[in-house]
Biopython code that builds the backbone (N, CA, C, O; Angstrom):
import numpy as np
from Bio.PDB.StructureBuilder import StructureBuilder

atoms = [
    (1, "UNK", "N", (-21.676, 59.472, -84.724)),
    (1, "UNK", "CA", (-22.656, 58.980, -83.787)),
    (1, "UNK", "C", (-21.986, 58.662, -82.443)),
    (1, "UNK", "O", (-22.366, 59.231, -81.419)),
    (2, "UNK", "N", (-21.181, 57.930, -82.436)),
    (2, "UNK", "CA", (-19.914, 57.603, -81.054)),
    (2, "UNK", "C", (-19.565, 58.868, -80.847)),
    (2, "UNK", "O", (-19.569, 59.091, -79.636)),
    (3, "UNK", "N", (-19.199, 60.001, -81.612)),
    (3, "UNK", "CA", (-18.379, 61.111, -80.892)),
    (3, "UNK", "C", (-19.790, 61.538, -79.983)),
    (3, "UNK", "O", (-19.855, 61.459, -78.757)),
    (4, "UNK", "N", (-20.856, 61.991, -80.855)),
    (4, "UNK", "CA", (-22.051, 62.415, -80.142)),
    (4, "UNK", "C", (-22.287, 61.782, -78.583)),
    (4, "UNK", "O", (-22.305, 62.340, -77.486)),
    (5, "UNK", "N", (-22.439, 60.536, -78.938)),
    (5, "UNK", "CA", (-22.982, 59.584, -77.822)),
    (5, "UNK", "C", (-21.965, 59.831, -76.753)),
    (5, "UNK", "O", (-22.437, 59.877, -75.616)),
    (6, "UNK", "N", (-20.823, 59.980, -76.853)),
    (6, "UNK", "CA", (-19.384, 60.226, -76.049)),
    (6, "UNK", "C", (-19.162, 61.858, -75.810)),
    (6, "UNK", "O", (-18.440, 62.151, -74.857)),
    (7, "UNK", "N", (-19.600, 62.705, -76.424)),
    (7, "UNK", "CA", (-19.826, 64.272, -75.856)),
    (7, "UNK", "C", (-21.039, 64.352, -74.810)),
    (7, "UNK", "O", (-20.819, 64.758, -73.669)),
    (8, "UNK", "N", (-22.309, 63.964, -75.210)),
    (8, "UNK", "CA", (-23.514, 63.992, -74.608)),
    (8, "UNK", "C", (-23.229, 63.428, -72.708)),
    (8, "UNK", "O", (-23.216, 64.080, -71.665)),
    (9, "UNK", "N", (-23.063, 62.140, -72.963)),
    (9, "UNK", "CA", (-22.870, 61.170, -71.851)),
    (9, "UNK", "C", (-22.200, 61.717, -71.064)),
    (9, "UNK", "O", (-22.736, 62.008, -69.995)),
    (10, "UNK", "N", (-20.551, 62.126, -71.316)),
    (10, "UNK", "CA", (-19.826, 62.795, -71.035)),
    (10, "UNK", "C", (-19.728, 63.836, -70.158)),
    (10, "UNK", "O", (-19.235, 63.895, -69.032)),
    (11, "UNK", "N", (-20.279, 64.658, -70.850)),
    (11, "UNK", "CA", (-20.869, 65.514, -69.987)),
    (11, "UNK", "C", (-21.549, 65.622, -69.161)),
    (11, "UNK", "O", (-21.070, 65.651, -68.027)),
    (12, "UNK", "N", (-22.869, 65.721, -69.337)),
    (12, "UNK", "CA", (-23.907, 65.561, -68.859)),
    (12, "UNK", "C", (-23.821, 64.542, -67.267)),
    (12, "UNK", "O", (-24.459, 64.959, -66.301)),
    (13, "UNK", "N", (-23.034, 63.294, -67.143)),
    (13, "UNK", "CA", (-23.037, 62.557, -65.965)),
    (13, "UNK", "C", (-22.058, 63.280, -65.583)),
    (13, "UNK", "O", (-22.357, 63.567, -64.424)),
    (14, "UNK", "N", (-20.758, 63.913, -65.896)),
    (14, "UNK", "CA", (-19.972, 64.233, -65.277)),
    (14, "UNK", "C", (-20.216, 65.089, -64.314)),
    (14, "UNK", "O", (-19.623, 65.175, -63.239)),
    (15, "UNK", "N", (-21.314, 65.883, -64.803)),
    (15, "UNK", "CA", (-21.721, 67.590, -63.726)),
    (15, "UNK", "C", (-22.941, 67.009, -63.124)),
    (15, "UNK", "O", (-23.760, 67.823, -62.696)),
    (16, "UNK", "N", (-23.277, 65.451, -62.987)),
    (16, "UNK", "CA", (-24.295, 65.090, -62.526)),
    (16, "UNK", "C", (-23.052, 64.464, -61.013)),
    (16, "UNK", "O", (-22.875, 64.937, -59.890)),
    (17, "UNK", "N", (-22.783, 63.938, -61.317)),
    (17, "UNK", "CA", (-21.567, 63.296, -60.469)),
    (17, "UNK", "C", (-20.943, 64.575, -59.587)),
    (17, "UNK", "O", (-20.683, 64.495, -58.387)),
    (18, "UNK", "N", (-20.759, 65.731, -60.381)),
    (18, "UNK", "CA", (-19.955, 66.896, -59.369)),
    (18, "UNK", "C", (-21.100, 67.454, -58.405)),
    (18, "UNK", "O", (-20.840, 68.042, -57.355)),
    (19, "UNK", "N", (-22.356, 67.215, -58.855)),
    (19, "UNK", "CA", (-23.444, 67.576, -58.191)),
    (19, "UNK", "C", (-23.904, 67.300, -56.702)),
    (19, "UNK", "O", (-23.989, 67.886, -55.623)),
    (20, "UNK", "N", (-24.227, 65.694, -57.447)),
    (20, "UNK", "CA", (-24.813, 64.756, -56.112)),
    (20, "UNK", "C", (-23.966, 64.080, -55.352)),
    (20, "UNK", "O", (-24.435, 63.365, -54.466)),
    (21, "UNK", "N", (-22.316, 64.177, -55.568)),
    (21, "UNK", "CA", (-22.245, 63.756, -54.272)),
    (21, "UNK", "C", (-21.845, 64.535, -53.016)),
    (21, "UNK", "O", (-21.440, 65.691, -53.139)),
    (22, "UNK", "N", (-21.945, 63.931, -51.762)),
    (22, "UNK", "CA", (-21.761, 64.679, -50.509)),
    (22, "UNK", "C", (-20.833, 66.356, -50.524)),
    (22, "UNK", "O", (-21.181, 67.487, -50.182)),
    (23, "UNK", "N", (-19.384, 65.723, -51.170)),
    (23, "UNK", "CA", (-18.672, 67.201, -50.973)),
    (23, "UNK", "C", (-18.420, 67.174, -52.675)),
    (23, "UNK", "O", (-18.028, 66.197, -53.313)),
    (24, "UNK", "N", (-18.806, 68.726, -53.301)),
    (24, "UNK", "CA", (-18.533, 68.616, -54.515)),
    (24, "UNK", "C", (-17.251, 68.294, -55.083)),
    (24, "UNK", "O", (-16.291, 68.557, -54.358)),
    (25, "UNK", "N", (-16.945, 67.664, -56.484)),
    (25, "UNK", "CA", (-15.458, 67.092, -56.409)),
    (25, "UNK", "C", (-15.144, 68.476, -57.133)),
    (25, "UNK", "O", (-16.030, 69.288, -57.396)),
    (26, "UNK", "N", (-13.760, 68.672, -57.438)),
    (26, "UNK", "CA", (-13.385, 69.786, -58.217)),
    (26, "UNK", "C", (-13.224, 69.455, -59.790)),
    (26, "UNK", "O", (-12.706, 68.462, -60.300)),
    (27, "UNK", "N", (-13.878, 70.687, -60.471)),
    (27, "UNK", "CA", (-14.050, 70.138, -61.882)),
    (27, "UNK", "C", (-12.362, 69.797, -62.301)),
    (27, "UNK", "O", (-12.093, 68.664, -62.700)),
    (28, "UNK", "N", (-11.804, 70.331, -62.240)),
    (28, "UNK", "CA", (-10.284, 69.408, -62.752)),
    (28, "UNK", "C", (-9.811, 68.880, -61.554)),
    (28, "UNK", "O", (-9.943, 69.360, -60.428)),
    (29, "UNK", "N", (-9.158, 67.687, -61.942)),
    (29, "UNK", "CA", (-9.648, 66.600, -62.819)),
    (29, "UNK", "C", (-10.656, 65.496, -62.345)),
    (29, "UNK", "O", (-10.974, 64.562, -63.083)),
    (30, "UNK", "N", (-11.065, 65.629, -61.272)),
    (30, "UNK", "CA", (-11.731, 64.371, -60.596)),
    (30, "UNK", "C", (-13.075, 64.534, -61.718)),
    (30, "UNK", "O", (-13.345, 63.432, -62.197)),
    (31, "UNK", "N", (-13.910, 65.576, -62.204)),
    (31, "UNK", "CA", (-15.143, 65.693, -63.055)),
    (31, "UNK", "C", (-15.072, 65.337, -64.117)),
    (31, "UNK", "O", (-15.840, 64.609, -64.745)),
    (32, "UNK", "N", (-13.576, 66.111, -64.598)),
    (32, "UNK", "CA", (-13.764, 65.774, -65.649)),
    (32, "UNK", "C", (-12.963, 64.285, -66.538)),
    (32, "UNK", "O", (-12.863, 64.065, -67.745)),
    (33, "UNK", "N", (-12.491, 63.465, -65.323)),
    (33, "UNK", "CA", (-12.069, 62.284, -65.969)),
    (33, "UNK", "C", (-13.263, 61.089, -65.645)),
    (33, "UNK", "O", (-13.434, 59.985, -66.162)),
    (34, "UNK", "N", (-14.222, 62.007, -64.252)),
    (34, "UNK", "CA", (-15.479, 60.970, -64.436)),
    (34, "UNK", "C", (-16.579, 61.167, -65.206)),
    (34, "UNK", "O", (-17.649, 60.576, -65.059)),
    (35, "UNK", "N", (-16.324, 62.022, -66.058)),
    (35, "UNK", "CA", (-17.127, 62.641, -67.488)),
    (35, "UNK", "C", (-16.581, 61.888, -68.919)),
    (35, "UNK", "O", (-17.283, 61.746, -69.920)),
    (36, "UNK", "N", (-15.206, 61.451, -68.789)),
    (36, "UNK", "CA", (-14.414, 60.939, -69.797)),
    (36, "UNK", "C", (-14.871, 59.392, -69.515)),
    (36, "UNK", "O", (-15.527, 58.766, -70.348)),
    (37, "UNK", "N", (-14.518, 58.911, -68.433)),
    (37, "UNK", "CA", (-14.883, 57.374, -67.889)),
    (37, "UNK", "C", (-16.308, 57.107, -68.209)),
    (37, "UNK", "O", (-16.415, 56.126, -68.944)),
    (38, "UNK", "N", (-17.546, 57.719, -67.863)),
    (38, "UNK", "CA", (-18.620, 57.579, -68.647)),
    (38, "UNK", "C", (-18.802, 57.726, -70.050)),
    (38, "UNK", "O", (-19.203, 56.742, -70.672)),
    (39, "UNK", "N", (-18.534, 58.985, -70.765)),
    (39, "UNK", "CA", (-18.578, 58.720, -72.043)),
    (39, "UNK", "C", (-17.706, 57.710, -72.895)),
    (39, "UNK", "O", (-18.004, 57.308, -74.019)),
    (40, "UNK", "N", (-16.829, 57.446, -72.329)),
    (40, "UNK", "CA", (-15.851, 55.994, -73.336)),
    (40, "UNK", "C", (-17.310, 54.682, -73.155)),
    (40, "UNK", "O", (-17.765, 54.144, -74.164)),
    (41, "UNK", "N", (-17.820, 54.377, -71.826)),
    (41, "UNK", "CA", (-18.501, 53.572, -71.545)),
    (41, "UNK", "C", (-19.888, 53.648, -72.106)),
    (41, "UNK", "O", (-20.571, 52.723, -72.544)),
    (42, "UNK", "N", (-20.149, 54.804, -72.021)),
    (42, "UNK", "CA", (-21.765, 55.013, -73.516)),
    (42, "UNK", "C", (-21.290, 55.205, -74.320)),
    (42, "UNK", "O", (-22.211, 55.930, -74.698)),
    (43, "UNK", "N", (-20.291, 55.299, -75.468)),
    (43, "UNK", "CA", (-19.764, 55.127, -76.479)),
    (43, "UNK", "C", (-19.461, 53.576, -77.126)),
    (43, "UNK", "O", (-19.520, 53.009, -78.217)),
    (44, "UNK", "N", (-19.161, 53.329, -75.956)),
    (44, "UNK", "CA", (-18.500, 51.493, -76.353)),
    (44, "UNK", "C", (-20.310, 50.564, -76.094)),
    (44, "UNK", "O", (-20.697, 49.536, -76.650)),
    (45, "UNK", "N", (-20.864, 51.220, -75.321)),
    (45, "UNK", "CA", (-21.833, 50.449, -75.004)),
    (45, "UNK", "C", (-22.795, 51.184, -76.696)),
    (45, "UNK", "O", (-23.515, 50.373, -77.278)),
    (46, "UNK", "N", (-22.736, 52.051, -77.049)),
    (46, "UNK", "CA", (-23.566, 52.395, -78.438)),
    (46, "UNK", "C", (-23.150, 51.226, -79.961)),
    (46, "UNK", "O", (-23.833, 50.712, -80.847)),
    (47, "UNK", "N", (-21.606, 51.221, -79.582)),
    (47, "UNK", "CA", (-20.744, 50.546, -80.508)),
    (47, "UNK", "C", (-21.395, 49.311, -80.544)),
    (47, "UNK", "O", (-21.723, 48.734, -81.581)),
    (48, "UNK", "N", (-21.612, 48.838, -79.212)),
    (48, "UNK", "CA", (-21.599, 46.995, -79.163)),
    (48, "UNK", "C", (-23.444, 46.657, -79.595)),
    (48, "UNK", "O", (-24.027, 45.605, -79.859)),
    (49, "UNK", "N", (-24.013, 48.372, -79.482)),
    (49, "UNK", "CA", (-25.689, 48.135, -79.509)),
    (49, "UNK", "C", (-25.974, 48.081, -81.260)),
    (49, "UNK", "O", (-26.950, 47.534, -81.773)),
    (50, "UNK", "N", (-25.048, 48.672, -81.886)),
    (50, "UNK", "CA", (-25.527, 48.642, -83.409)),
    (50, "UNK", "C", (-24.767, 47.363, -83.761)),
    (50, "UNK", "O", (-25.469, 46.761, -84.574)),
    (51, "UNK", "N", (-23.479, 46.578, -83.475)),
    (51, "UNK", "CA", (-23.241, 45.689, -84.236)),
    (51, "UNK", "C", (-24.148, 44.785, -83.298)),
    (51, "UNK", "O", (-24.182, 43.726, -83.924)),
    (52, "UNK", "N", (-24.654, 44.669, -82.526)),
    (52, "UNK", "CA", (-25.889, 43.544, -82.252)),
    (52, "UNK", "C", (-26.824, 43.651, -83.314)),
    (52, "UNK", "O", (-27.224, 42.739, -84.038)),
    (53, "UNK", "N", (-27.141, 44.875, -83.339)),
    (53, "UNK", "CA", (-28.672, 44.364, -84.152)),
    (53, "UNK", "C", (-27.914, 44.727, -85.706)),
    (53, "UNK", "O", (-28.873, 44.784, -86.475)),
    (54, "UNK", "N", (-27.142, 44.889, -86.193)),
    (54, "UNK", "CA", (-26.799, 44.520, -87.521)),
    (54, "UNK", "C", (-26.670, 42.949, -87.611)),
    (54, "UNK", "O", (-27.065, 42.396, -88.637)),
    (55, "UNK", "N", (-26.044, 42.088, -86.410)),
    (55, "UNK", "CA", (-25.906, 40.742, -86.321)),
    (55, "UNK", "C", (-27.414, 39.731, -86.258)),
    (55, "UNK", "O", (-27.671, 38.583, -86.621)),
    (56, "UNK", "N", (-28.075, 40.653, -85.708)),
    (56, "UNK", "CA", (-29.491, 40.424, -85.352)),
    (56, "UNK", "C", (-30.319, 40.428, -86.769)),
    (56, "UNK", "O", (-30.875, 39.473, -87.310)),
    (57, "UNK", "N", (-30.241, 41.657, -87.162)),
    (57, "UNK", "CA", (-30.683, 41.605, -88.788)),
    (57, "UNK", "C", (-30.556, 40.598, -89.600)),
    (57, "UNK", "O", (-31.440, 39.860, -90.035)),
    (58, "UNK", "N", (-28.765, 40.579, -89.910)),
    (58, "UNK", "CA", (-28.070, 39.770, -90.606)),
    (58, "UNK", "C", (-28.613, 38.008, -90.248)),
    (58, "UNK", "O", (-28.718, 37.064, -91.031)),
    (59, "UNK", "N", (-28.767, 38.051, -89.378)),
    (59, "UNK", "CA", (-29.211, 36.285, -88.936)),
    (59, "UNK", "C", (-30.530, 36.246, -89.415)),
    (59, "UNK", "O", (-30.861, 35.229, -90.025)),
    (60, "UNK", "N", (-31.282, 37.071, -89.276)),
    (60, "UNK", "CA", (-33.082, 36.772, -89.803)),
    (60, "UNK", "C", (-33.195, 37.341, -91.010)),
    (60, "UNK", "O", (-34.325, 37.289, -91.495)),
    (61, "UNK", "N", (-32.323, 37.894, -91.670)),
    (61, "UNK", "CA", (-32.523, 38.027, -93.261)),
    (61, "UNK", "C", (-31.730, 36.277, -93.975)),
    (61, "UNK", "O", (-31.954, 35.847, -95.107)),
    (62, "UNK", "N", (-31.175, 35.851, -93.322)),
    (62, "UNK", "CA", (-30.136, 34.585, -93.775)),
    (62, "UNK", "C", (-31.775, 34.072, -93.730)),
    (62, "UNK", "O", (-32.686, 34.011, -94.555)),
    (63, "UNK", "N", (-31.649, 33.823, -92.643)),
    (63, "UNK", "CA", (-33.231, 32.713, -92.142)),
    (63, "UNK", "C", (-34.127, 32.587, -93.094)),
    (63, "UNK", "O", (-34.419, 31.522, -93.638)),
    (64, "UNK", "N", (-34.651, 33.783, -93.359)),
    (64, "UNK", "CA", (-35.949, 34.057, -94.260)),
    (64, "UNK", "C", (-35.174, 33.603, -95.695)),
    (64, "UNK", "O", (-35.827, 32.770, -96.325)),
    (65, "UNK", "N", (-34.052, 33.956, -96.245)),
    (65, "UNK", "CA", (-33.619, 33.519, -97.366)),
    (65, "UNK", "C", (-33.340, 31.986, -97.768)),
    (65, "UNK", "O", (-33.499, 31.483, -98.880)),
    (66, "UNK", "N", (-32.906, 31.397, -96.645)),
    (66, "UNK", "CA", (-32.728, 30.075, -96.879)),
    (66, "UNK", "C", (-34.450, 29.272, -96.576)),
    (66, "UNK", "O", (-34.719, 28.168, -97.050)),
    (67, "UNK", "N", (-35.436, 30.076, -95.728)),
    (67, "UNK", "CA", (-36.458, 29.074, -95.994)),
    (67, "UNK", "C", (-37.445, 29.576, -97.540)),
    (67, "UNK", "O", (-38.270, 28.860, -98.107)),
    (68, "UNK", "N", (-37.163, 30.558, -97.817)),
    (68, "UNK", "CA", (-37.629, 30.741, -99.542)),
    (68, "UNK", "C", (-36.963, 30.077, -100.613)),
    (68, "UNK", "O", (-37.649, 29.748, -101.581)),
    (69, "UNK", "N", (-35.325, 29.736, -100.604)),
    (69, "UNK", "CA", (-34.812, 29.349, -101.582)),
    (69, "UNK", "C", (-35.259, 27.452, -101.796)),
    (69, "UNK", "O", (-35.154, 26.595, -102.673)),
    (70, "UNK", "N", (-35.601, 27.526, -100.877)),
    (70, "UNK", "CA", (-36.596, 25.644, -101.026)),
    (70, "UNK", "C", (-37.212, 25.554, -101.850)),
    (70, "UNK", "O", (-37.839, 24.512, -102.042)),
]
sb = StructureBuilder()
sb.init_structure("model")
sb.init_model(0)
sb.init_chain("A")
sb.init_seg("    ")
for serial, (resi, resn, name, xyz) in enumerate(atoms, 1):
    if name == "N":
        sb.init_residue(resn, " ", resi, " ")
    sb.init_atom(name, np.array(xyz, "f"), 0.0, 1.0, " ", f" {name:<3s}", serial, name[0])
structure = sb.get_structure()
């Protein structure tokens, strides 16, 4: 899922970035390390989005268990 999220991102902003700005950058290396710099950053940002809501889960399944075991 991270490799995905980190190929996709990756890419995709990198040739968005060689695109729009003023003078195109050259695909090695200026593209493609601002293709690498985004995908580490939607990768880490996917990472930190599932252990939230596993933490998120995990806290309202506790909840509901401790107000039934009364």
């Amino acid at each position: 899922m991270y490799l995905k999220t980190f190929l996709l991102a990756g890419s995709s902003l990198g040739i968005v970035t060689h695109f729009v700005t003023q003078e195109s950058m050259p695909w090695w290396p200026d593209t493609a390390i601002m293709g690498a710099m985004f995908g580490t950053i939607a990768a880490l940002g996917a990472f930190q989005h599932h252990r939230t809501n596993r933490l998120l889960w995990d806290a309202l399944k506790g909840a509901v268990r401790r107000s039934f075991s009364r």
